[in-house]
Structure formats: structure tokens, C-alpha cells
N, C-alpha and C positions, 0 to 999 in steps of 0.2 A: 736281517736276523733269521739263521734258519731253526725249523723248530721238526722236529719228529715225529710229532702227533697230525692225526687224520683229520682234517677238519671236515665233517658231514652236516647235514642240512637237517633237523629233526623233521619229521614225518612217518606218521603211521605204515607207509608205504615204506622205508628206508628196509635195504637190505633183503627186501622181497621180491618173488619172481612175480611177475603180474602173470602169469600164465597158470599159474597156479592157482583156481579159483577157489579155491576151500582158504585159502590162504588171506586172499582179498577180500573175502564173502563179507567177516565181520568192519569191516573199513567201509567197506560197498554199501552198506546195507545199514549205516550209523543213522544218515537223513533221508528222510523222504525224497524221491525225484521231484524238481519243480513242476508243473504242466506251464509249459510257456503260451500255450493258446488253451486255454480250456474250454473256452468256450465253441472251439470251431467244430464244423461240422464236415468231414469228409464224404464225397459221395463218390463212388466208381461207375461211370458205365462202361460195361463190357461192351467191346468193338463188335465181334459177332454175335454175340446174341442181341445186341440192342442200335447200334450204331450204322452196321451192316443193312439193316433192316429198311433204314431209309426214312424220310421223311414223315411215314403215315407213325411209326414210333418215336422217333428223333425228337418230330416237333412237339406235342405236347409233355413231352417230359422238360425241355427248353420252357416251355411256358409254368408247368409248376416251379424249376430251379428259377425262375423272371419271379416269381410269385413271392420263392422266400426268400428273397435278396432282402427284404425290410426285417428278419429275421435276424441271429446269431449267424455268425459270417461262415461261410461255403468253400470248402476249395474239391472242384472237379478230377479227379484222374479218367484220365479215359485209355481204355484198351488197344489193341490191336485188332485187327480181323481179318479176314479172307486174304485180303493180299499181304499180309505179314507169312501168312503160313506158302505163298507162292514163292516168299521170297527165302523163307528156310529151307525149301525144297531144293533150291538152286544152291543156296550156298552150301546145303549136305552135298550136294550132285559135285562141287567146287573142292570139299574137303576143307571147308573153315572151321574155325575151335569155337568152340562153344560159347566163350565171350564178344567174337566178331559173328555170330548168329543174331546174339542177344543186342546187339547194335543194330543189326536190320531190320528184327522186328520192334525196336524201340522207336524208330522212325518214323514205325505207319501208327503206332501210336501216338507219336507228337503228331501227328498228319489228322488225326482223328482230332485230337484237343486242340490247334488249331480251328478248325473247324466248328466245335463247340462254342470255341470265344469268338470266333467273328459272328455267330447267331444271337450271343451276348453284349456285343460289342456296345450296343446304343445305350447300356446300364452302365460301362463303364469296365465292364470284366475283359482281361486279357489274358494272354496265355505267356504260364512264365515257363522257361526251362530249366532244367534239372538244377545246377546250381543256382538260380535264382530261388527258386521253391524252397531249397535247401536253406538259406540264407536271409533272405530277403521278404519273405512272402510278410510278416506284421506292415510291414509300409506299405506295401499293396493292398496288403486289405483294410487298414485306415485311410485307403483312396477310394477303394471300390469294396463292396463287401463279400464279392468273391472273386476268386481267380482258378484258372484252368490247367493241369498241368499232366507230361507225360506220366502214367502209373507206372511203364515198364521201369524198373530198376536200373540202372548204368553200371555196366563191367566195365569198360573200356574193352582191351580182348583178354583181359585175365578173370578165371573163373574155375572154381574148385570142378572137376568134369563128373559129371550126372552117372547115380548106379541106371538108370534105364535107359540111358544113349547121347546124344547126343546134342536135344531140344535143351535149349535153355528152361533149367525147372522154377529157377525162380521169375514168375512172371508180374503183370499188372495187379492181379488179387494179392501176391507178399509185395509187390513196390508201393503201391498204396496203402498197407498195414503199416510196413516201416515208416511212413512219414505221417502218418495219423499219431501213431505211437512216438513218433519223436517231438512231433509239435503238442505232444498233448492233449490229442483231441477227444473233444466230448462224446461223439459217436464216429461209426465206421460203418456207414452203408452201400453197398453192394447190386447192383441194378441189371438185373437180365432177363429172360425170357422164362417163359411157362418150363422151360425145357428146365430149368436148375432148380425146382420147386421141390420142398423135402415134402410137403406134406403134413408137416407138423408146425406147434406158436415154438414149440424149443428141442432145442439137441445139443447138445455139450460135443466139447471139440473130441474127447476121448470117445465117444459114440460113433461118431463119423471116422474120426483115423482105425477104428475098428472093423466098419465096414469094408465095402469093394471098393476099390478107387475110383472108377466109372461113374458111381452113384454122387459122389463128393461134390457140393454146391459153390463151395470156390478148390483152389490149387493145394493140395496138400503140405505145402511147405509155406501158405500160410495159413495152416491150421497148427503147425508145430511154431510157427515163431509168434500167434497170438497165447498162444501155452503161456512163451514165456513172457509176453508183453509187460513195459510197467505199468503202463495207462490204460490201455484198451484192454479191457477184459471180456468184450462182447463184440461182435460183427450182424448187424442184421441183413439178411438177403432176401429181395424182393423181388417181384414180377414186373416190369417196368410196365407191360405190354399191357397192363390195367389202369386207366385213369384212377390220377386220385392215392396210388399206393403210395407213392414220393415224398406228396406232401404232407401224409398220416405218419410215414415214417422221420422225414424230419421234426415233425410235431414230437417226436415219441411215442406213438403210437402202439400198437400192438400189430403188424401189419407183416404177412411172410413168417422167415424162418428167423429165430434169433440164436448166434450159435453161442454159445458162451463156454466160460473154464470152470 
């Protein structure tokens, strides 16, 4: 039997552009976002400023992260360093796009968090990869109560191309925002050297994005996407290169910079 009428699927969405966010805003915005981990605790250590550095820094921050394992569950990002930046050099010198950059220094970063998890190993912590992390990480950490994983972000080689050249802009400090903020995490701490110290208990992200960019305690472009975060509305940054700051900061402490919206 044929009939002339449209048959469509009711939904709020019907017959709208989803690109159009003023359109979506009131649909978007009906229920709360779930936090599917709320309780987790993200930590970043930066490759060069803390990783880099070697053992005399490395290992006792390994011993405080050994410390809160009996804590609220932990998932590590770790950086890149020194030889990520050798290897962008080359592939500038090679003339690769901007998303096949973001691949090789995403590598010395998995190389890095490798490394973290086999210092963890004896607790049970391993190092997952990008899709797993993505995906997977609640069963891992109903195994072990943390897990390891690369912070740099994955482009594969497509990537929207940077107003200041060519360096891949979005790094470890927005790869680990994004997945703090996706899994819903409790806090978003940030772990580097004396060198990234603001100086103050607080500074709002609009403070900082006002300043010089050289001054700026993480990546500018994740200072704009914690703006718009739905969970994480705070990032604290601390001195690793101080015993003791890690574990004041997973406690919640008052400890470093807290940058907040």
C-alpha cells in the first residue's frame, strides 16, 4: 500500500542543523552531563620539566603516586620531552603536516608512560593506549587502582593547521584536560618544575589568557577548552621537584597554583 505522507522519527533534534549551536544549546543543555568516573583523579607529569630530569625527580614522585594507590583511583598522563622536540625538528626539516608531527611526538610520550607503568608495575598499574584509555579504562581500574597513559592527544595526520606554524598546538596539558573532562574526573593535576611556578594559591583562566604567552603555566589551548569544560572547572599546577607537594595535592590540599573559570 503506497501512502504520501513522510514518515519521521520525533525528536527534539528533527529537522535541525546540528551545527548550529544556538539551535541545539536548549536540547544540549535539558540534563546534566553524567561524570562516569567522578571519583578519578588525573595527574600529568610533564616529560621535560619533570621526567627529563631523571631519577633524582622521577623516583620520589613514583613513590608518593605508590603511596595514593590505596586512595580514590589515579590515571597518569605523561608528556613528551627533549627528544620529542628532536624529532619535530626533523620532520619540520622533512616538511610533514602538522598531524604526522603530532604522531611523533606522541610516541616519546607513550615512551615516557611506558616507563612510568613498568616503575609501577609491582602495584598492578599498566600503561593503556589511546583507545583503550578512551574506552576501557573503568575495568582497568577495578583491576588496579591506577593506570598510565599517553597525554598527547591523537590526530592521526589530519589536523585543523596552527595560527603560529606549524608545532602541533594542541599538546599533553589539552590531551589530558580532554580526558579528565570526559571521564569526569574529580581533579586535574599538573606536575612540573620550579620553572612553571605562578607565584600565587589562585589565577582564573581569563587572567592568564590575558597575560604574555611565555608566562602561561600549562598550553594555552588548554586554558581555552577548560573555559569551556563540563566537569573540570579547575586545574591545579604544582612543583613536583618539592617532596610532598603530590601527595598534599591529591589529598586536596591547597598546594601550587589552582587555575580555575
Amino acid at each position: 500500500m503506497s501512502s504520501n505522507h513522510t514518515k519521521d522519527v520525533e525528536s527534539a533534534l528533527a529537522r535541525q542543523t546540528l551545527l548550529d549551536r544556538d539551535q541545539v544549546r536548549p536540547v544540549d543543555q535539558q540534563q546534566p552531563v553524567i561524570r562516569m568516573l567522578p571519583r578519578l583523579r588525573v595527574v600529568v607529569l610533564g616529560g621535560r620539566s619533570i621526567i627529563d630530569k631523571g631519577r633524582d625527580v622521577l623516583l620520589p614522585l613514583v613513590d608518593e603516586l605508590r603511596a595514593a594507590l590505596s586512595g580514590d583511583p589515579l590515571l597518569i598522563c605523561t608528556g613528551a620531552g627533549i627528544r620529542a622536540r628532536h624529532a619535530l625538528g626533523v620532520g619540520l626539516d622533512l616538511g610533514l603536516p602538522i598531524g604526522a608531527l603530532a604522531e611523533l611526538a606522541g610516541r616519546e610520550a607513550e615512551q615516557n608512560g611506558h616507563l612510568v607503568a613498568a616503575l609501577l608495575a609491582q602495584e598492578g598499574v599498566a600503561y593503556l593506549g589511546h583507545e583503550t584509555v578512551a574506552h576501557q579504562l573503568p575495568v582497568h581500574l577495578a583491576a588496579s587502582n591506577a593506570a598510565v597513559t599517553n597525554g598527547f592527544p591523537p590526530y592521526g595526520i589530519h589536523e585543523f593547521p596552527a595560527e603560529t606554524g606549524k608545532i602541533p598546538p594542541h599538546r599533553t596539558d589539552a590531551g589530558s584536560l580532554l580526558l579528565a573532562d570526559a571521564w569526569g574526573a574529580a581533579s586535574l593535576t599538573y606536575v612540573r618544575d620550579t620553572s612553571c611556578s605562578q607565584g600565587t594559591a589562585e589565577v582564573s583562566v581569563d587572567e592568564l589568557l590575558a597575560g604574555p604567552a611565555g608566562a602561561l603555566p600549562v598550553d594555552r589551548e588548554a586554558l581555552e577548552i577548560l573555559r569551556r569544560a563540563k566537569h573540570v572547572r579547575s586545574a591545579r599546577v604544582i612543583d613536583g621537584t618539592t617532596s610532598g607537594n603530590l601527595t598534599k595535592a591529591l589529598a586536596g590540599e591547597a598546594v601550587g597554583t589552582l587555575i580555575s573559570t
